[in-house]
N, C-alpha and C positions, 0 to 999 in steps of 0.2 A: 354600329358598335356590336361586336360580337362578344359574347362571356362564356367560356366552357369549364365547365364544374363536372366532378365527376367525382358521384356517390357508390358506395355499397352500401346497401341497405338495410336495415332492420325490417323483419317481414310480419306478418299476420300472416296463418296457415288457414289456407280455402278448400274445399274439397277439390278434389283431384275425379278427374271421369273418364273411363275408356271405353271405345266402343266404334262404331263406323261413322265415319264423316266428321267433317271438321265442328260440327255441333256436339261430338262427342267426347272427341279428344281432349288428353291431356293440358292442362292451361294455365296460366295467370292472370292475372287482372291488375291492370293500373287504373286506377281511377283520378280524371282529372277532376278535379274543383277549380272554381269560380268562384270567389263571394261577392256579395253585393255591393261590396267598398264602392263609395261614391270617387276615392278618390283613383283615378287612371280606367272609371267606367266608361269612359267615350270610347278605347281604346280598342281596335279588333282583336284578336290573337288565334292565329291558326298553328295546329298543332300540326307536325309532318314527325312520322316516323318511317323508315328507310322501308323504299318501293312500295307503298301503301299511297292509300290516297289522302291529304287532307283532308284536317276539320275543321271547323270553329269552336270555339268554347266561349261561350257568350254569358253572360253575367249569368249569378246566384243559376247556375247551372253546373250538373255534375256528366262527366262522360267515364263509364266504363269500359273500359278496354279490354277485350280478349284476347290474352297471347300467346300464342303456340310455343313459338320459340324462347329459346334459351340464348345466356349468353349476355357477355355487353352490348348493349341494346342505345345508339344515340337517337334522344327524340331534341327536336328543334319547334322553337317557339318564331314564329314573326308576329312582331308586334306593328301596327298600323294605327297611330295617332293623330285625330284632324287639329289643324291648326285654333287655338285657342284668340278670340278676337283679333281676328283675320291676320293671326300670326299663319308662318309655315306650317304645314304636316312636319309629321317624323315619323320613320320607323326603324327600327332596330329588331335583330332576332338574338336569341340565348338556346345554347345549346346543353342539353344535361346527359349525360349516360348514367344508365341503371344497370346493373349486375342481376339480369330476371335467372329466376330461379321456379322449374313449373311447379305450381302444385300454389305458391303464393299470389297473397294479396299487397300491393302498393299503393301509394298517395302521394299527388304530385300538387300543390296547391298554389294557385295565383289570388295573390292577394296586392291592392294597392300596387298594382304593375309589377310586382313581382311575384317569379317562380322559384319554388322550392319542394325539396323532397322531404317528408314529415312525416311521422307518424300517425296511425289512426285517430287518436288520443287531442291529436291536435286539431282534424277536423271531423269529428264526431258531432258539434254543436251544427254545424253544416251539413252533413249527410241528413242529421235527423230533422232539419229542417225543407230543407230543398226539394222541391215536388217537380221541376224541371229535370230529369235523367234522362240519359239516352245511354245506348249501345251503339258499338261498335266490335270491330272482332279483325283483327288479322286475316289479309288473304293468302292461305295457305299454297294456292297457285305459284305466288311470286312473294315466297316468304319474305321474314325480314331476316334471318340466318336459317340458309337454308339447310346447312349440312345439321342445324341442331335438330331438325325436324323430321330427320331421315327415318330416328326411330320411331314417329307415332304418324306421321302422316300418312298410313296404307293401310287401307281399310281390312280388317280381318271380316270376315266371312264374305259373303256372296259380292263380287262385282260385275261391270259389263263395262265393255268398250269395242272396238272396232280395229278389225283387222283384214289386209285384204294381199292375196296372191300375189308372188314375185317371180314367180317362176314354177313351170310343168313336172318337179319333182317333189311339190307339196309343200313349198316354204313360203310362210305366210311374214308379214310385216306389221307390228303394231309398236307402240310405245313401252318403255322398260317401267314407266309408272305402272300399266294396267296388269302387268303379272309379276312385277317386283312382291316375294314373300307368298306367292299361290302357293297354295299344294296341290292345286289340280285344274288345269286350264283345258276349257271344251270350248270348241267350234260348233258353230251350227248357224244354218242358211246357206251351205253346200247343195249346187242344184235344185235352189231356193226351199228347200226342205228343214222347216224350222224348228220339226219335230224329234228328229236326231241328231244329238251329239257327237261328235268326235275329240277325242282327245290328241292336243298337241303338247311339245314338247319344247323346253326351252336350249337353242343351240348355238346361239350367242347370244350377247347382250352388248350393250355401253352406253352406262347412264348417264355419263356427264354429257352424250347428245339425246338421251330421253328414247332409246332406241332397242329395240329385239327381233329378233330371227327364232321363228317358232317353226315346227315342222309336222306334220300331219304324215304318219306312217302307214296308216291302213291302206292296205292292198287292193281294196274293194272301190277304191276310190282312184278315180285318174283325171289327170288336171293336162290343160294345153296351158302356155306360157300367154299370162296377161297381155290384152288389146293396147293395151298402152307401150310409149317408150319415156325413158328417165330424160326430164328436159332439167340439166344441173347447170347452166347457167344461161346468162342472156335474159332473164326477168326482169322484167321492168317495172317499176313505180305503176299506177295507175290501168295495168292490167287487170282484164276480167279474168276472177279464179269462181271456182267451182268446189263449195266441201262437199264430200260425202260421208255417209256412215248411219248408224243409230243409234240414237241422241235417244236417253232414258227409252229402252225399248220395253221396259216393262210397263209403260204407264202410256208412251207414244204409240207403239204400237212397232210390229215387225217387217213394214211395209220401209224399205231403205227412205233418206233423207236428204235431197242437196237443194243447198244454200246457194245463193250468187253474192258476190261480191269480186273486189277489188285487191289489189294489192297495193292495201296505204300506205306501207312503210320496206323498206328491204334491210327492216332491221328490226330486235324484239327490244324489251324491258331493257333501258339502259345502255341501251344501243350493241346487244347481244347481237352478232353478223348471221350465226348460226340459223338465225329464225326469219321468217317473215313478219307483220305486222297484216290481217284482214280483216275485210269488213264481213265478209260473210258468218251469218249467225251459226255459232257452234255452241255445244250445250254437254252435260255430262254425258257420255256414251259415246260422243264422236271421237275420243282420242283412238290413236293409232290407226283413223281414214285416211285415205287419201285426198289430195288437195290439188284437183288440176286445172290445164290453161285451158282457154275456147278449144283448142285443136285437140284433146284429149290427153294432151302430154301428164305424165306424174311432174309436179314442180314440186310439191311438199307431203309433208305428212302432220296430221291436226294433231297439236299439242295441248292447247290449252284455251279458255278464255278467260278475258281479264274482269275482273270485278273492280279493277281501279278505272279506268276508260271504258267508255260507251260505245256500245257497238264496235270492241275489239277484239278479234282473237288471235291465237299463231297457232304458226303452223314451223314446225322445221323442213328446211331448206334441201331439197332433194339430191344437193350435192356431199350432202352429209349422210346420208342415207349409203352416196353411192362409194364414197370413202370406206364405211361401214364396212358392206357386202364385201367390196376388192378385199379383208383385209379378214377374211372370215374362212378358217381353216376346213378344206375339204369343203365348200363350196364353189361350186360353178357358177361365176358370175352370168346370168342370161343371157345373148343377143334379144333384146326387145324390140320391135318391131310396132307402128303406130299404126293399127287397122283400120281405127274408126275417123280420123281423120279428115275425110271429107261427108262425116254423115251428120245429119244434122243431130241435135241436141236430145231432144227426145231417144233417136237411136241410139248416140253416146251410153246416153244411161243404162238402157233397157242393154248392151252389151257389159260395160263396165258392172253393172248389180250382180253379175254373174261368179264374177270373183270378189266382193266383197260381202264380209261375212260375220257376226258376232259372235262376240269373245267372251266368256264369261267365267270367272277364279272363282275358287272357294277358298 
């Protein structure tokens, strides 16, 4: 049995916080309750809100919710009941939409197997009693509405991420997250020299594939066309892939980074085509790396990792990359050519670290 109810809600006003990283930002909070009703306590109840990971909310327990996003927001209940003297189980889900608005405070309360959206005032005798809380928080990766989060999800002052060569005329490739809203994007780790900056410039973009064309003008610098060639399709399931880049290089350190894995999925969040699905560990500072096969080919470019699944990341799909470039006014698409090809693995890298290089906005 399914029941869809749909509230706007009267709010309580929470402070509101801006500043870098999703610990910072903008927010709301739902707070689930639980009370200790004996009656429907056998009962499991997991909480799902859209691309996020399940929870449980388990008796005279409260979970606070962080959320970014704005917007009609559907959260969904399954309910899992064991059979009562050796009667059947049952389970049923109910579905509620909230009307979030950031900056507020909400209350969603199960009581006696059911849910409802109440006022503070209603479970105030609960909050001041209950010593079981947890947190929880929206992963801003793979929001719940994403376009509401466009305005606070980018971090203002200092970032780092990863970007690497596309070609002998200075045009480098990272992600449209890691310099969406900079006012000043430097390079550095050019001829491994991680002491000078360069400044590049942004000369296209296209965020709906997570994507930018940056370009390095100084004269003083000259580039051959990256060891790799663009391998955009023909990937397969269960491929060994290779991430590179630098993952928090201010605490890692500025010595490059690659990861092994697989390609679990040839599909992202919700069976997005545009992306891969890896097992290879990525971490803050790998976006906008490169993502290659054994033979050294570009297959992707590191997008994200997920906080919903274990040991998952993506990467976008290099034929999206190469849609991108063709499509990129007054640029020269490159003939790429696959140098390193038959060298072994260690070689691979020790050629490939050559052109990739960190990124860092103010």
């Amino acid at each position: 049995m399914k029941k869809i109810v749909l509230f706007t809600l009267l709010t309580v006003m929470s402070s509101t916080l801006f500043g870098q990283d999703s610990k910072d930002l903008p927010y709301s909070i739902i707070n689930f309750i639980r009370s200790g009703n004996f009656l429907g306590s056998a009962c499991r109840s997991d909480i799902i809100l859209p691309n996020q990971r399940q929870f449980n909310l388990s008796n005279n327990s409260t979970v606070k919710y962080k959320v970014f996003s704005e917007g009609e927001i559907a959260i969904t209940v399954e309910k899992y009941c064991p059979g009562v003297n050796g009667g059947p189980s049952s389970s049923s889900s109910e579905q509620i939409s909230i009307n979030i608005k950031r900056g507020n405070e909400y209350y969603v309360f199960y009581n006696a197997g059911s849910f409802n959206v109440v006022e503070k005032s209603r479970v105030q005798k609960f909050l001041n009693r209950q010593k079981n809380v947890m947190k929880q928080e929206e992963n801003i990766e793979f929001p719940i509405n994403r376009n509401s989060i466009k305005d606070i999800a980018k971090k203002e002052g200092e970032g780092q991420g990863t970007c690497f060569l596309i070609s002998s005329d200075g045009y480098l490739i990272t992600n449209f997250h890691c310099i969406e809203n900079a006012k000043e994007i430097t390079i550095k780790g050019i001829d491994g020299d991680f002491t000078t900056r360069y400044g590049a410039t942004v000369v296209a973009s296209d965020p709906s594939n997570d994507l930018a064309l940056l370009k390095i003008s100084n004269k003083n610098i000259s580039f051959t066309n990256p060891p790799f060639s663009i391998r955009s399709n023909g990937v397969a399931q269960a491929e060994k892939v290779y991430a590179i880049g630098y993952p928090n290089a201010a605490v890692m350190g500025e010595e490059i980074k690659i990861t092994e894995g697989i390609i679990s999925a040839r599909s992202g969040v919700q069976g997005d085509i545009s992306k891969f699905q890896i097992s290879a560990a990525v971490n803050s500072g790998n976006s906008g790396g490169p993502l290659i096969d054994e033979e050294g080919n570009l297959i992707g470019i590191i997008y994200a990792k997920s906080s919903i699944a274990e040991s998952a990341g993506y990467a976008i799909k290099a034929s999206y990359l190469e849609t991108f470039l063709k499509n990129v006014d007054d640029f020269n698409f490159p003939v790429l050519t696959n140098l390193i090809k038959d060298k072994s693995l260690p070689q691979k890298i020790e050629i490939l670290k050559r052109n990739i290089y960190i990124l860092e906005t103010k």
